[in-house]
Structure formats: structure tokens, C-alpha cells
N, C-alpha and C positions, 0 to 999 in steps of 0.2 A: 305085831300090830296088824290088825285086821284093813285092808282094802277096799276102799268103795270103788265101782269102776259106773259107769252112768252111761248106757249103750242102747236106751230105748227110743232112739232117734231115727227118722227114719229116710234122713238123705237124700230131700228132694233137689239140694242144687250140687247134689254128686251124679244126678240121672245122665247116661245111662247106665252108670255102673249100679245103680242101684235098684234098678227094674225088678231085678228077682232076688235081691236081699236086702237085710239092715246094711246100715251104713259100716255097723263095726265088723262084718263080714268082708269089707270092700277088701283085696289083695293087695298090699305093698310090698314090694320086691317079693314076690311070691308065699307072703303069709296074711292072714288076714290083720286089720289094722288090732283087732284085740288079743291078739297072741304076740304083736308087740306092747302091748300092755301089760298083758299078765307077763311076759319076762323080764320086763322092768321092774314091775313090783316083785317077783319071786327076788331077783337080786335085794333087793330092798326089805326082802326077810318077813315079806307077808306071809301070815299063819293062814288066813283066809281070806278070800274075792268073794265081795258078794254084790255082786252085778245087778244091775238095774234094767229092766229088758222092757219093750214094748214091742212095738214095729215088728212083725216076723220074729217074734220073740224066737218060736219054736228053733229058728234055724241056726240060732244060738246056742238054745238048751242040746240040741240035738249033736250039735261040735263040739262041745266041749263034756257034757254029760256033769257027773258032780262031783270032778278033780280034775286038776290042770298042775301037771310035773309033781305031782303027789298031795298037792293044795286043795284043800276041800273048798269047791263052789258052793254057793246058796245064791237063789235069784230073788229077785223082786220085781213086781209087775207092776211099771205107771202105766196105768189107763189109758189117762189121756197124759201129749206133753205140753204140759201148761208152767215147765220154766225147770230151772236147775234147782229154786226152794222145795219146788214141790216135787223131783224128783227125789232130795234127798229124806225126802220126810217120810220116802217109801221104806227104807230100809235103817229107820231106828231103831225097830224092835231088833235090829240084829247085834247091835254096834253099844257098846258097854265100857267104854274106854277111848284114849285118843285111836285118831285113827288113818287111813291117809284116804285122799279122794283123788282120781283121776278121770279127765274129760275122755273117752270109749273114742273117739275121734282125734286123739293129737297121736303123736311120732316126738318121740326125745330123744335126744342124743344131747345130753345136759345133766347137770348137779344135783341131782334130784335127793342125789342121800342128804348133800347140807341141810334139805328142807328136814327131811325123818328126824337127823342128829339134833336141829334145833326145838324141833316138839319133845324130842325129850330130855333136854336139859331144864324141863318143866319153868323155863324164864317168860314162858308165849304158852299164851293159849290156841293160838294158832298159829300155823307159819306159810308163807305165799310163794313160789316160784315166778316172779315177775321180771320181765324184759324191757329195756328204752326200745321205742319204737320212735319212727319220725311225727313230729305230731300232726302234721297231717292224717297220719292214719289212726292214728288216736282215737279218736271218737268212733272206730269202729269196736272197740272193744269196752271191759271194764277198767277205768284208769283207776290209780292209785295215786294218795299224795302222803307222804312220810314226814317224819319228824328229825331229827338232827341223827338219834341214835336207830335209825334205820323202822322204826315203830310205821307201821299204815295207820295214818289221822283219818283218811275219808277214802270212799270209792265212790263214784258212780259211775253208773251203766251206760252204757254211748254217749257223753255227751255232747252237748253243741261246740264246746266252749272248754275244752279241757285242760284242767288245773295241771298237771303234767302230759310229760313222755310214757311215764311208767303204767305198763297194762299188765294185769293179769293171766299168765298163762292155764295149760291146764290143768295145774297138779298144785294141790293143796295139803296140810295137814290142820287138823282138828281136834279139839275136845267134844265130850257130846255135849256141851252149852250149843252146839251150831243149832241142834233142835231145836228148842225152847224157841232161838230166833229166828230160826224157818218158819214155825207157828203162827208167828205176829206176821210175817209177811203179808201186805196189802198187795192184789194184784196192781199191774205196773200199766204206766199207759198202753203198754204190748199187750196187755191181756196175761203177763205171766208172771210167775213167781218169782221174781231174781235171788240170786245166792250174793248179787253185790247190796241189795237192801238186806239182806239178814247179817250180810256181814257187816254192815254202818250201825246195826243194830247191839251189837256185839263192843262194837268199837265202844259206841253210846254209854254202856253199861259198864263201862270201866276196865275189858277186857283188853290183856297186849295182845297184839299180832304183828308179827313180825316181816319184812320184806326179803328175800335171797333173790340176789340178783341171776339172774340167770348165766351162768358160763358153759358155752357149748348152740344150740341150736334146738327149735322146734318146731312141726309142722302144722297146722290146722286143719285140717283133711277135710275140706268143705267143700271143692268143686274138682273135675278133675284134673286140672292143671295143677291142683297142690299134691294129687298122688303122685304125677309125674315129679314135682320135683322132693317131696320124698324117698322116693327110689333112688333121684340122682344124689341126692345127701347121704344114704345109705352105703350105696356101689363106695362113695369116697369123693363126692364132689363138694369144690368148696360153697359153702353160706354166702347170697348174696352178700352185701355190707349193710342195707339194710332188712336182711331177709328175717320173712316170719311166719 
């Protein structure tokens, strides 16, 4: 199963670590945040990464070249970053099958294989690594609301007002239907393409997707106090109780 990894961001509320590279350059416990990516996916028996680059692209292409632990890379270049629909819609021409996507910016230490195993028991046309969060913080991400048999009924993206707990993390599995409804995406009041409107789209159209609850922990790598406590999750430190 081929890997998407989405690393063409450029880490403004990472600054200063992000002065003189992309975000997925940034070091966690002494490696860069995308080389814990691609080792999660090589465990996960990716054939190939084909990464998404923008921002300082080159400092990317330049580390990693076109194999990683004997995995052939292919890149794709957004322009501009005008949302996660429209970053995925860079790298259709590569992708010919299910496949898995991961956010260039998270840290997992979590279940990630349940997600792959359930794409391919061909029951889901997609499958979600999703966490309770307090809902309070809720509406800072994309929620999810499910059905009895763990099915995702609806997503929206930050809302005011959130139908659950349950957010989206950053690791996905997919069929290529994600395209067709990346396509239709209307940009968002933000200005950008969301991947939670192509997936209601999806939903719409009579596709399953399915929910896996997260067991284990993940990080968001968005400012640098979240690298700090990535490292300390790493080293062996425990998971707040409501850490995310």
C-alpha cells in the first residue's frame, strides 16, 4: 500500500524552529518530525511515500533523495497551501489503489496498523484514527459523529458547537473515490480546501468509513511546546489524561 505523507507546510507557529526549514524538518528527539513518519509507515509495509512538499521543499528532497530504508520516494509539489483537499489532489496521478495518508506533522505512538487492517478487509471505503478529546477543545479540530456500529455519519471542521468528543487525528486510510470528492470541494469560509468537506462528501454518496479509536497517544507538532512534549512521550514519559 502506497503512503501519502502531506509536508508542504510551512511552520509558522513552530517559529523559531522553523526559521531555516519546513516544519517536517523540525527535530524530535534527535530526528526530523518526517523520518518518524516514514518509520511508522515502513512498519506499516508501505511500498511507497509520496510526499507532498512545498515550503523549502528542496530541504526535504535534498534529505531524503528518492529512497528512504529502501522505499522509493516520489514528491509532489503544492504551490500554494490552500488546505489538506487541495493538497491531496496533488498526488492523484500517483495513487491507483487504497492507500494510507498521514499528517508530515504528527508523532504516534498508537494503533495505526488497526486503521491499514480495516481498509483492507474491503468493509470501509475509508478508515479514521480518531481520539475523545475534552469537548472543550473540540472545536479546535475536525469532529466526528458515528453511528451505533462505529460507521463516521458527519464531520465538521472546527465547529462552534460540536456534535461530539471524537476528533480526527492524523492518519487516515483511503480508496481513490477521496479524489473525485476532493474535486467538488468548495473553498471554506478559511479560504481553503478541507479534507473534512470531501469527506461529508463521501459520507453523502453512500460510502462507509469507518472510526478506530485511538490506543496509545499522539502529538500535533504545531508550536514548540508540542515538540517538547513529544520528546518527553518518546524518552518514556507518561500521556497527560487528557493529552493530545
Amino acid at each position: 500500500m502506497k503512503a501519502v505523507v502531506l509536508a508542504a507546510g510551512e511552520g509558522t507557529r513552530l517559529r523559531p524552529l522553523t526559521e531555516d526549514k519546513p516544519k517536517g524538518m523540525v527535530e524530535v528527539d534527535g530526528k526530523p518530525i518526517l523520518t518518524h513518519c516514514f518509520d511508522q509507515l515502513a512498519e506499516l509495509g508501505a511500498n511507497e511515500f509520496v510526499v507532498v512538499v512545498g515550503y523549502r521543499k528542496q530541504d526535504i528532497i535534498s534529505h531524503y533523495g528518492d529512497e528512504y530504508r529502501g522505499i522509493p520516494i516520489t514528491y509532489a509539489h503544492q504551490r500554494e497551501q490552500s488546505g489538506l483537499a487541495h493538497a491531496l489532489l496533488t498526488v492523484e496521478e500517483h495513487i491507483d489503489d487504497d492507500f494510507m495518508l498521514i499528517l508530515g506533522d504528527n508523532i504516534f505512538d498508537a494503533n495505526l496498523d488497526d486503521v491499514v487492517k480495516r481498509q483492507k478487509e474491503d468493509r470501509a471505503d475509508a478508515a479514521f484514527l480518531v481520539e475523545e478529546v475534552p469537548y472543550e477543545e473540540a472545536s479546535r479540530y475536525g469532529v466526528c459523529d458515528t453511528n451505533d456500529y462505529g460507521e463516521i455519519t458527519d464531520v465538521v471542521e472546527k465547529p462552534e458547537d460540536p456534535p461530539s468528543n471524537l476528533v480526527m487525528t492524523g492518519f487516515y486510510t483511503f480508496s481513490p473515490a477521496i479524489f473525485h470528492a476532493c474535486h467538488l470541494v468548495q473553498p471554506s469560509n478559511r479560504g481553503e480546501y478541507e479534507i473534512s468537506e470531501a469527506i461529508d462528501l463521501l459520507i453523502r454518496s453512500g460510502r462507509t468509513i469507518d472510526a478506530i479509536r485511538m490506543n496509545g497517544w499522539r502529538v500535533d507538532v504545531g508550536y514548540p511546546e508540542d515538540r517538547d512534549k513529544a520528546e518527553r512521550l518518546l524518552r518514556g514519559g507518561e500521556p497527560e489524561a487528557s493529552a493530545n
